[in-house]
PADRENVO-814341 format. One record per residue (C-alpha): residue number from 1; residue in three letters; chain; x, y, z. Coordinates in steps of 0.2 Angstrom, whole numbers, plus 5000, padded with zeros to 4 digits. Example, Ala and Ser with C-alpha at 12.3 -4.5 7.8 and 13.67 -1.06 7.14 Angstrom:
2
@i=1&aa=ALA&ch=A&c1=5062&c2=4978&c3=5039 .
@i=2&aa=SER&ch=A&c1=5068&c2=4995&c3=5036 .
***
This chain:
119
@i=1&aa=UNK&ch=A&c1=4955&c2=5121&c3=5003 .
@i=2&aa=UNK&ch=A&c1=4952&c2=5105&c3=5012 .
@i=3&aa=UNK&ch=A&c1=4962&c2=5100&c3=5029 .
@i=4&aa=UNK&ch=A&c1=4979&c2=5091&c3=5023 .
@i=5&aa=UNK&ch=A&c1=4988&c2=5075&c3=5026 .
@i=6&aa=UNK&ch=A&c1=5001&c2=5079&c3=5039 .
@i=7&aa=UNK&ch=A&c1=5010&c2=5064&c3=5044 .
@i=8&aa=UNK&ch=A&c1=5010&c2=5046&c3=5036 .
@i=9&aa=UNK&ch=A&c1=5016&c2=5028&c3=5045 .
@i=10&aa=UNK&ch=A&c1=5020&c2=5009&c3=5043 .
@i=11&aa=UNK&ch=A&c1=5020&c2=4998&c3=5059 .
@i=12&aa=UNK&ch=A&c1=5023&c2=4982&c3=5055 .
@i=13&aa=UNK&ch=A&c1=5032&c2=4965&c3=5061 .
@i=14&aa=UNK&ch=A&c1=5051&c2=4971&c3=5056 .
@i=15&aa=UNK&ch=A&c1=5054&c2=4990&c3=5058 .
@i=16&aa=UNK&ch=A&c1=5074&c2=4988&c3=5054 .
@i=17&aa=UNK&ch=A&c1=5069&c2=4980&c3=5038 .
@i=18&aa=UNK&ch=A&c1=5055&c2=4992&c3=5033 .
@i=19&aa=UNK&ch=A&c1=5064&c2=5006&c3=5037 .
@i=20&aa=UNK&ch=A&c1=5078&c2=4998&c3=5026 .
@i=21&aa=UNK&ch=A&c1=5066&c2=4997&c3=5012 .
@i=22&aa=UNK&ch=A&c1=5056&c2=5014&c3=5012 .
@i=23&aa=UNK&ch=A&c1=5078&c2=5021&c3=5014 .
@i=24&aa=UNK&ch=A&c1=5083&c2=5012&c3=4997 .
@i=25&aa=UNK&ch=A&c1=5064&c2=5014&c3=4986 .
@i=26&aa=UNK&ch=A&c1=5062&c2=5034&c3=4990 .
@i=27&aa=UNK&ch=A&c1=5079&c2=5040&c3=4999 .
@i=28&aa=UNK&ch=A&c1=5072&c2=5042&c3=5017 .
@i=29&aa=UNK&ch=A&c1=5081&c2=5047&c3=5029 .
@i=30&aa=UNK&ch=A&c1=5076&c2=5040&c3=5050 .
@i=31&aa=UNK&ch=A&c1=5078&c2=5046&c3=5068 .
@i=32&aa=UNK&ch=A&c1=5084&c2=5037&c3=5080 .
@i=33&aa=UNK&ch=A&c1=5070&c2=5024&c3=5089 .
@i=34&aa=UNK&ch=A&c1=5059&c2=5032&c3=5101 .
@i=35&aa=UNK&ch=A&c1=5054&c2=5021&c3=5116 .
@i=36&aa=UNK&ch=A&c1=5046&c2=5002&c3=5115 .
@i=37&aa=UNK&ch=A&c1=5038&c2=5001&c3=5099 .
@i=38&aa=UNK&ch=A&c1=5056&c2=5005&c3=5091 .
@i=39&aa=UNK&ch=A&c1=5046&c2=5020&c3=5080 .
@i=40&aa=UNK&ch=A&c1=5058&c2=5033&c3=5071 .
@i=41&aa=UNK&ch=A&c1=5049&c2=5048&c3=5062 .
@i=42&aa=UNK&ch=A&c1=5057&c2=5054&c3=5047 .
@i=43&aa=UNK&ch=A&c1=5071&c2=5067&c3=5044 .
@i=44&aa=UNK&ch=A&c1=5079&c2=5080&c3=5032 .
@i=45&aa=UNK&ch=A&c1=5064&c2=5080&c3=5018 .
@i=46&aa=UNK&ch=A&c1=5049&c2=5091&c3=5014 .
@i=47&aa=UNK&ch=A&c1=5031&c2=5088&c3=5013 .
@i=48&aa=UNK&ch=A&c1=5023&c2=5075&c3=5022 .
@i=49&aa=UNK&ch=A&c1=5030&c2=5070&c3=5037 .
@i=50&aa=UNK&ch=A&c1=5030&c2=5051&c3=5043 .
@i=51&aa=UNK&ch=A&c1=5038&c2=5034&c3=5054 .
@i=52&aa=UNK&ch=A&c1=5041&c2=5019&c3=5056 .
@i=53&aa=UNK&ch=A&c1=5039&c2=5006&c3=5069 .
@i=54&aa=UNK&ch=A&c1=5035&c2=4989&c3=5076 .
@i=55&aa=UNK&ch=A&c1=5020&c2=4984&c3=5082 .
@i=56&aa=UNK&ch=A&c1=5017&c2=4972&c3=5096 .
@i=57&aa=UNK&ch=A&c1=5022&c2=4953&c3=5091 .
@i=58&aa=UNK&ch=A&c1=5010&c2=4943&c3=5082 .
@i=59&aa=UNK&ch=A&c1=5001&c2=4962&c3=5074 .
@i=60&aa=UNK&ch=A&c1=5001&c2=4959&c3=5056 .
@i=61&aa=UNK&ch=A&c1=5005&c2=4979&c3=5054 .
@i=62&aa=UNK&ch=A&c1=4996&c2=4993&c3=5046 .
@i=63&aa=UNK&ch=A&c1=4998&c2=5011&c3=5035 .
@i=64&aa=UNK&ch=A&c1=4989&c2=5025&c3=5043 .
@i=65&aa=UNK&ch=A&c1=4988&c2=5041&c3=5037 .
@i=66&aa=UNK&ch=A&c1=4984&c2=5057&c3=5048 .
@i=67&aa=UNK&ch=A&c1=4975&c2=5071&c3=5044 .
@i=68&aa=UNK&ch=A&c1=4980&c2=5089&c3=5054 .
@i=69&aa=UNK&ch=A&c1=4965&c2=5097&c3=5060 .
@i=70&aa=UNK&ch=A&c1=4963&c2=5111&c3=5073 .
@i=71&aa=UNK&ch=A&c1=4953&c2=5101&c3=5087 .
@i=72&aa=UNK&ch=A&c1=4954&c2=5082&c3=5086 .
@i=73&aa=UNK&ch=A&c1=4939&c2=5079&c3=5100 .
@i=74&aa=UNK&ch=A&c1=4928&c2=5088&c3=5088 .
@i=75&aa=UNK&ch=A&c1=4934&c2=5079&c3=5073 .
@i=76&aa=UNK&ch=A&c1=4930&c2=5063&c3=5082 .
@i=77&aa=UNK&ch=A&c1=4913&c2=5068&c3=5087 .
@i=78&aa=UNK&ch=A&c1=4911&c2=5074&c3=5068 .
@i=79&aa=UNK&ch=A&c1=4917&c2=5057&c3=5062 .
@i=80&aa=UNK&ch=A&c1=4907&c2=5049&c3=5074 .
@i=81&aa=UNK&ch=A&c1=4889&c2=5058&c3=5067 .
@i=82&aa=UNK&ch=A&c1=4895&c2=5055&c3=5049 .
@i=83&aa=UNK&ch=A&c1=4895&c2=5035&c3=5052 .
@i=84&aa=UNK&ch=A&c1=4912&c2=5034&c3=5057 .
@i=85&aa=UNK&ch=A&c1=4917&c2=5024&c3=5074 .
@i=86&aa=UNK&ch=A&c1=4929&c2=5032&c3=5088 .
@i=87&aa=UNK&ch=A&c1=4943&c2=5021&c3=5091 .
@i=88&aa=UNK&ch=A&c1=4954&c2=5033&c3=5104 .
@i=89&aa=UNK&ch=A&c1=4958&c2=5050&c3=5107 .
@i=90&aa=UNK&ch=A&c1=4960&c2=5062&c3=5107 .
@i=91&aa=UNK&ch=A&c1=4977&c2=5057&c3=5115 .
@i=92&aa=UNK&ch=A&c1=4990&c2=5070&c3=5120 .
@i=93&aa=UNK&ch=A&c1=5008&c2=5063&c3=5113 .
@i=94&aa=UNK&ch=A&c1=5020&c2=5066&c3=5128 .
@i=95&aa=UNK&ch=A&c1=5036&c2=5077&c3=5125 .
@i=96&aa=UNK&ch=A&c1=5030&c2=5078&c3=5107 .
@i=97&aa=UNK&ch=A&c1=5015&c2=5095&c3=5110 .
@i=98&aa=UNK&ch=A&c1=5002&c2=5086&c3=5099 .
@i=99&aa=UNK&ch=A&c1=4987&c2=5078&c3=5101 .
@i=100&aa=UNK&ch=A&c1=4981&c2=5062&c3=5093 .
@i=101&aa=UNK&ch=A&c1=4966&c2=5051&c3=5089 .
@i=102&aa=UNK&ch=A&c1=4958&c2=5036&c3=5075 .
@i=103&aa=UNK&ch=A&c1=4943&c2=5034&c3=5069 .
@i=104&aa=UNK&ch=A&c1=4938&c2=5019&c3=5056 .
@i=105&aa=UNK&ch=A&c1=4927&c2=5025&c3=5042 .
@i=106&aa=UNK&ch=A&c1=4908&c2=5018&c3=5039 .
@i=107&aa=UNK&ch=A&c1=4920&c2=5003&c3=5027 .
@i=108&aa=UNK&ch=A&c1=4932&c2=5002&c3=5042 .
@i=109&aa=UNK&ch=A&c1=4947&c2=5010&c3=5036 .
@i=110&aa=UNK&ch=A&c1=4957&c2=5016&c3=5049 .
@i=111&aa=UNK&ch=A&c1=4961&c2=5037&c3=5050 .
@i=112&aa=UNK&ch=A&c1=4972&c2=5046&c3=5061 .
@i=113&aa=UNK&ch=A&c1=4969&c2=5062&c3=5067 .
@i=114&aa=UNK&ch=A&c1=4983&c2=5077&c3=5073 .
@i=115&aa=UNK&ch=A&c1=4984&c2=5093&c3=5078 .
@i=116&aa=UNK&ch=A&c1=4996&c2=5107&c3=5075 .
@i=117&aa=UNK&ch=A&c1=5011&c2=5106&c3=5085 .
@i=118&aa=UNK&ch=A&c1=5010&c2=5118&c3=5100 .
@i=119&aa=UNK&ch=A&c1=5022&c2=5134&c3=5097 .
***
């Protein structure tokens, strides 16, 4: 079995209203904001996990979806001798016990990496 999709987000200009939105389509359920960006991750569902934020002004926003893997340095460098580019990490979340990092594909599609949350 392949590596799986372990977390899922939308930055974009209006987090209050996206987060409005994605609560009356699918039922989602937010934290409360975490620091500057205004990001909330989601609560009480299974299977994928996810947030959503805003991103600085004048960002036109994006959807990135992560993929968990054991050592995200490694994936980079992997990604990076496929065609890939690096575009940061791998970047320890604070306070969270994960690490994170981006790469853009040989198209330019942006995906993020994670690793397993520390026990």
């Amino acid at each position: 079995m392949g590596q799986q999709v372990a977390h899922v987000e939308v930055v974009g200009k209006d987090a209050d209203a996206l987060r409005g939105f994605f609560a009356e389509m699918f039922g989602w359920k937010f934290s409360e904001p975490m620091g500057p960006t205004d990001y909330t991750v989601l609560v009480d569902q299974e299977g994928v996990g996810g947030g959503v934020g805003a991103g600085p002004e004048g960002y036109p926003g994006h959807v990135t979806f992560y993929v968990q893997v054991a050592d995200v340095g490694a994936a980079l460098e992997k990604a990076e001798s496929l065609g890939g580019t690096r575009m940061m990490g791998p970047d320890e979340v604070p306070g969270v016990g994960i690490v994170i990092g981006l790469f853009s594909d040989p198209e330019g599609h942006v995906i993020g990496l994670t690793s397993p949350q520390a026990s």
